[in-house]
N, C-alpha and C positions, 0 to 999 in steps of 0.2 A: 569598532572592534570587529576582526575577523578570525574566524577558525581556524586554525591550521590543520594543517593538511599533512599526507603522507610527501608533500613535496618539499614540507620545508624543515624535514629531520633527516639524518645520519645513521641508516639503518645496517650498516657491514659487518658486521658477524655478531647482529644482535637476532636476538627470537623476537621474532614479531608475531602477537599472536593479533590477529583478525579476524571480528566479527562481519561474517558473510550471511546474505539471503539464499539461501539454494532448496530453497521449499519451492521445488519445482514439483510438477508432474510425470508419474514416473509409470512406465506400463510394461508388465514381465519383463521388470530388473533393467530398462532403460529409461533416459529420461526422452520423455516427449515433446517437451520445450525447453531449452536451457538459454533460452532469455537472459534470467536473472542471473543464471554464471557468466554469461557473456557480458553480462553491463559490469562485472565484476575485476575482468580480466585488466584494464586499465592499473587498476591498484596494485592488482598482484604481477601484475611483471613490473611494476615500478619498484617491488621488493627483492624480486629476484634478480633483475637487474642493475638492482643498489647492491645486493650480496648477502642481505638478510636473509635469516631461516624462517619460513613461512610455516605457520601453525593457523590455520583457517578453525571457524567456528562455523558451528550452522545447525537450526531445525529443519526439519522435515516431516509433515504431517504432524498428526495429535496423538502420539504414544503415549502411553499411562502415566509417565513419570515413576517407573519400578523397576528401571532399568534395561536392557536389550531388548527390543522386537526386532525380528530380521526383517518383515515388512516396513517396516519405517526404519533401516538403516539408509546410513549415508552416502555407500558401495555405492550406486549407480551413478549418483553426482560427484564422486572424486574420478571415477572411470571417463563420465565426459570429461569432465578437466583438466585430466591427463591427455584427453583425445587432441580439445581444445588450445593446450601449451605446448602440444609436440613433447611433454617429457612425464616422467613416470611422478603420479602424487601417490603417495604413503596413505593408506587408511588404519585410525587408528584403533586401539583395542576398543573391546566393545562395554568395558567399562568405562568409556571415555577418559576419563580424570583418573589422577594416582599415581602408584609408584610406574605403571606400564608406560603411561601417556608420557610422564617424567623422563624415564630410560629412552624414550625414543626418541625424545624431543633432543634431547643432551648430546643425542649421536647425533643430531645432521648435521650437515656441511652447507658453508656461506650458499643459497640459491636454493637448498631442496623446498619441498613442500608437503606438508601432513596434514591432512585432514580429520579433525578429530570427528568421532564419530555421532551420532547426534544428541546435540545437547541437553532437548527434551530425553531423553534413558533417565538425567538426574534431577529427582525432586527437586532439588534445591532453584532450579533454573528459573521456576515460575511461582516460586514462594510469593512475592511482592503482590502476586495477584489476589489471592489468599487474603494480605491486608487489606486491598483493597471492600473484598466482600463483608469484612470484620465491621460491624460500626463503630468499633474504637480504634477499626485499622492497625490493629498488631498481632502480629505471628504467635504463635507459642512457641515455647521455649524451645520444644524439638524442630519444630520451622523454623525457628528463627538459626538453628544450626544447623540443619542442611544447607540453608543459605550459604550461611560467613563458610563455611565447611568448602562449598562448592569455588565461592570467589578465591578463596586462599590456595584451590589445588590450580586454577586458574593462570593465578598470578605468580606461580612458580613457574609454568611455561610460556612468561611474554616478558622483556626485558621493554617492551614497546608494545602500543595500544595503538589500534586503526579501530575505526567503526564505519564501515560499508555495506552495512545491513540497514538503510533506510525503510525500508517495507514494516523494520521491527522498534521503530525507531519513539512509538509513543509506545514502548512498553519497557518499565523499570527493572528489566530480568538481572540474571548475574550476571550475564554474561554481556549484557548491554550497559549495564550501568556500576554493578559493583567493583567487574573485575576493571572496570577503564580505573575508579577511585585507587581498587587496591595497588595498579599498576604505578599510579602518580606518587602514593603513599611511600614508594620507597625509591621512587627520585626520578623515575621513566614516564615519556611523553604518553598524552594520548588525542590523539589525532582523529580528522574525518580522513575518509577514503575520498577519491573521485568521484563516485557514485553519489555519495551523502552530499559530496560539495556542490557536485550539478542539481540534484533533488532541489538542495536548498536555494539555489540563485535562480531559480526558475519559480520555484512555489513564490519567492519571498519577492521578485521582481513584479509578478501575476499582482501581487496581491498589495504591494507597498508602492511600485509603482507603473501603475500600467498603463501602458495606450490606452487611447479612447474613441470609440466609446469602447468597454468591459462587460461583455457578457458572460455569467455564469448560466451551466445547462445542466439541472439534476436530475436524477433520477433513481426509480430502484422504489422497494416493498414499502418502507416505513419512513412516514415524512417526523414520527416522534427521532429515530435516530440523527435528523440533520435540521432540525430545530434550529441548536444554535449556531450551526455552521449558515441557514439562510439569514439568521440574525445579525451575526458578523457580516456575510456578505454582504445585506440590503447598507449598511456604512462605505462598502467599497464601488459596489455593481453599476453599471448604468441599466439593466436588465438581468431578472432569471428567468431562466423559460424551464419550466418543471415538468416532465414528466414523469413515466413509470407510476404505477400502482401509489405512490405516493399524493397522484394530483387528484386522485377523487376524493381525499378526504381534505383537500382544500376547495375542491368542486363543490361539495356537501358544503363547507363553510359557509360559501358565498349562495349556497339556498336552490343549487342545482340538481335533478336525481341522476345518480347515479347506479341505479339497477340494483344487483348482485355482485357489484364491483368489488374489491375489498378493501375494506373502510377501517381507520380509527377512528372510533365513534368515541374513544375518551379525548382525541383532541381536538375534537371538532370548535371547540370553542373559545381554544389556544390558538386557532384556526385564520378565525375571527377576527380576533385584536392582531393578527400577522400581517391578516391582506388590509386590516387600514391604517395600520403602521407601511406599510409596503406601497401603497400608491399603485402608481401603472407599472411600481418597476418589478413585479412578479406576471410572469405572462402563462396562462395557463393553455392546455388544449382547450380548442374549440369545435373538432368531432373527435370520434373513437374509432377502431377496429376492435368490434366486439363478438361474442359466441353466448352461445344459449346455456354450454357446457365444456367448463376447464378443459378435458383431455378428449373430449371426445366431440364438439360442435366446430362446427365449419367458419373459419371469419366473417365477418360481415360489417360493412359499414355504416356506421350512424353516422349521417351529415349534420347532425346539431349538436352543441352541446350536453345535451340532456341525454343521458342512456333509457331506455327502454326498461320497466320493473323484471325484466324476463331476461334481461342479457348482461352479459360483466364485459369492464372493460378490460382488452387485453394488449392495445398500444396507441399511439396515437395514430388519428385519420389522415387525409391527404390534404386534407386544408392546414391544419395544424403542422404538419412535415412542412407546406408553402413556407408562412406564417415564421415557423421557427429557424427555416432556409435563408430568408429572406435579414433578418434579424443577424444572425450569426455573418451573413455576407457582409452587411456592414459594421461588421465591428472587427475592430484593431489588435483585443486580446480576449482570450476565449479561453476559461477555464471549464472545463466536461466533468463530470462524474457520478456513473448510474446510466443505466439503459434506459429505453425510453415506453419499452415494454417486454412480452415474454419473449426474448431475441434469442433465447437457446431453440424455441420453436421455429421452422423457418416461417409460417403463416403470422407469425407477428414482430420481424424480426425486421417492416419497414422501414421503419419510424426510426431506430438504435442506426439502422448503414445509412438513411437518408444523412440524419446529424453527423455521423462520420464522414459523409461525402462530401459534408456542406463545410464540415471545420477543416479539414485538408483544404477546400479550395482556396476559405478564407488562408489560410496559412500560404497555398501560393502564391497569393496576392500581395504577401507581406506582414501577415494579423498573425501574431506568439498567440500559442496553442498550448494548453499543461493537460494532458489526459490524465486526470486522480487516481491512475492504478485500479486493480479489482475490475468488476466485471466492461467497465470503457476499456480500460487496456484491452483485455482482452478479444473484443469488438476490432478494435481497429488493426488490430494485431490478426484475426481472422479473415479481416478486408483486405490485407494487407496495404495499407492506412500508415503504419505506421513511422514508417519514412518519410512521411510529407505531415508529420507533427512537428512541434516544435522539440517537445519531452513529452514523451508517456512515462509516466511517475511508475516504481517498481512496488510502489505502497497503498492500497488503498486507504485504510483505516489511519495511516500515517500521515496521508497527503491530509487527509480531512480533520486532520488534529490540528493539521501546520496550519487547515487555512482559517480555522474557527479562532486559532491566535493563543489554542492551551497550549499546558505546559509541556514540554518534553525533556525530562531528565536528560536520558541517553545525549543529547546534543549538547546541555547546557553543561555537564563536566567535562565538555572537550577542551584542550587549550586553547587560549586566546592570543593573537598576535599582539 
């Protein structure tokens, strides 16, 4: 079974409403990356060029969910998109949803485009999250009516469902998951976008079936957050090479000091049973670039394993960059995700361009590359790297749902071929 797609429905003077990612970065009322509307643009001129009325969805930042903030309006990402299509998009009321969003919606013509305004203004949007924190996982009765509330104002502006917001794509919002249901409920398609369908043929290729050999390279703060993603992995991987802040508390595992590093000391001993479930196929650093003081010590390198009780680690050393160069060269397919230390500093931002430079080359060579979104994209996307990827995924937290093998609503009520 396959998903269908915006490519295999009949969209000419239907409202199509479409869930987009445009939770860009935006700086006095411009966007400063429009990446994510650009990976975007495939779908949406496949709608405008079919003749369909384009109704876009989207968040943008962490508004309160009380309605309007003009700082986290939508205005600056329908401006690029109008820049982007060469033609005018509609922004819409700043109640999003309702009789206004309704009246305008009803007036376009086969090709226009309206952007509704940002989806977080309406509680209802991230209700399901709410369950989630419940431990008997149910709403009350007033959540549970902003909800159905928000889906049902929804589903009167889409006669057709696209979902090309992969970025959002392991979370059960309304507008990810309800409104696609309410849309089928009364006899209308609901589809992936372009976007969602290349995400998926890439994650699901990397990971279902990959050249070989298959290295996974993680990194980033907390090794408790990708537990079960290296647990999943170590059934696929032929190698992971771990960095970032995450590897000293597997360094601590296996009985190494790690100074004033920063440690989970509660899972040092989950730690344990990983790396001898794990074998040689976890590869850890073997020195550091380390400082005496977070924001204010100068780098310095320790050439052993062991950190010094006086210094933290803050990325990997030059043995470890060889080590994981060399590794990543020969292998065929290469999934990334997480820095390899503090890489927003540029004194520890090695170790993050070294791996970038390394999986590019592998990638010229011939080796499928998947960057996991979040801060690797980012990275390689500053190197500008990212043309010589194979996919840099638009999702962090999404890619790493896809690859640990949970569930994700949002995709699983798409059509099926």
């Amino acid at each position: 079974m396959a998903t269908k797609t915006v490519a295999d429905i009949n969209v000419s003077g239907k409202k199509v409403l479409m869930r987009v990612d445009f939770n860009v970065p935006i700086k006095d009322g411009q966007v400063t990356n429009d990446r994510r509307i650009a990976q975007a643009l495939p779908s949406i001129q496949k709608v405008i060029a079919g003749g369909g009325k384009l109704v876009l969805v989207t968040h943008l930042g962490r508004p309160s969910g009380k309605g309007y903030e003009a700082e986290s309006s939508a205005k600056p990402a329908a401006d690029r998109l109008a820049q982007l299509l060469n033609k005018p998009v509609t922004l819409g009321p700043k109640e999003v949803v309702g009789p206004a969003a309704e009246k305008l919606v009803n007036a376009m013509k086969n090709g226009d485009v309206v952007l509704l305004e940002n989806i977080r203004f309406c509680a209802g949007e991230t209700m399901p999250d709410n369950a989630k924190k419940n431990p008997d996982k149910k709403l009350t009765s007033e959540q549970q009516k902003q909800l159905d509330d928000l889906v049902a104002e929804l589903a009167k502006l889409g006669d057709v469902y696209v979902n090309d917001a992969f970025g959002t794509c392991h979370r059960k919002h309304a507008s990810m998951y309800g409104a696609a249901k309410a849309i089928q409920a009364k006899g209308g398609p609901a589809v992936a976008g372009f976007l969602v369908e290349k995400e998926i043929k890439y994650l699901n290729e990397a990971v279902k079936n990959p050249a070989r050999p298959f290295a996974a390279i993680l990194g980033g703060a907390k090794v408790s957050d990708k537990i079960k993603l290296i647990s999943a992995l170590l059934e696929k991987v032929d190698k992971i090479l771990i960095g970032g802040a995450m590897a000293y508390t597997l360094l601590k595992a296996k009985g190494k000091t790690i100074g004033k590093s920063l440690v989970e000391a509660d899972q040092v001993e989950e730690m344990k049973a990983l790396l001898a479930k794990a074998g040689d196929k976890i590869v850890l650093p073997v020195d550091h670039t380390a400082t005496d003081d977070f924001k204010a010590g100068k780098p310095q390198v320790v050439a052993d394993v062991n950190i010094p009780d006086n210094l933290l680690g803050m990325d990997i050393g030059p043995k470890t960059i060889k080590l994981f160069s060399d590794i990543i060269a020969a292998s065929k397919t290469v999934v990334w995700n997480g820095p390899m230390g503090v890489f927003e500093n540029p004194a520890y931002a090695a170790g993050t361009k070294a791996v970038a430079e390394a999986v590019a080359k592998a990638t010229d060579q011939g080796a499928i590359s998947v960057i996991g979104g979040g801060d690797s994209a980012a990275a390689v996307e500053e190197m500008g790297l990212d043309s010589r990827m194979t996919h840099v995924s638009t999702g962090g937290g999404a890619s790493l749902t896809y690859l640990e093998g949970k569930s994700m609503p949002p995709l699983e009520v798409l059509d099926q071929k």
